[in-house]
C-alpha positions, 0 to 999 in steps of 0.5 A, spaced: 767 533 776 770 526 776 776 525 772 779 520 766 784 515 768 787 517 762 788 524 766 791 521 772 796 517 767 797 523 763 799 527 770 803 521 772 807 520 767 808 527 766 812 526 773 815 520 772 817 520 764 821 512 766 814 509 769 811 504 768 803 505 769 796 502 770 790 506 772 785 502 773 777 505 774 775 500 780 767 502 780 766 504 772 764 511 776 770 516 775 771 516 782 775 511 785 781 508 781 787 504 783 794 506 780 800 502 780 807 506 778 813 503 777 819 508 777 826 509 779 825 516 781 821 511 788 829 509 789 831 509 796 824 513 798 819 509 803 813 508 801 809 514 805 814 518 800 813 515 794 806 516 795 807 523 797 811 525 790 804 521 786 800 525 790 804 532 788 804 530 780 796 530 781 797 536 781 791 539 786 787 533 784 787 528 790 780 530 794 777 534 789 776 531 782 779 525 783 774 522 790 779 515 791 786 513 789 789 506 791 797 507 790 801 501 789 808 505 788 816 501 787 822 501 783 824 496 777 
């Protein structure tokens, strides 16, 4: 079952209350999505953790339900 980019946004913004976030559907599939988050909680983090802490918010859902997520992560 493939998710909704209002699903991943809700999930997100659940994690990071101060983001700005764009999910995007990239095939129109459910299936691939890009996802650009804008948060202080990134502050002093590289960029391989921030996309860890992304990856923690979906909850389980990278790599079952939610099949591609191209991340784009920085602070204000």
């Amino acid at each position: 079952m493939a998710m909704v980019g209002s699903e991943i946004e809700r999930l997100i913004r659940e994690a990071f209350p101060d983001a700005q976030v764009i999910v995007v559907d990239l095939a129109g599939d459910g299936d691939h999505f890009a996802a650009r988050i804008t948060s202080e909680a990134f502050k002093g983090k590289n960029r391989v953790q921030q996309h860890k802490m992304v990856y923690d918010a979906l909850q389980g859902h990278m790599g079952g339900a939610l099949h591609a997520l191209a991340l784009q992560t920085s602070t204000p």
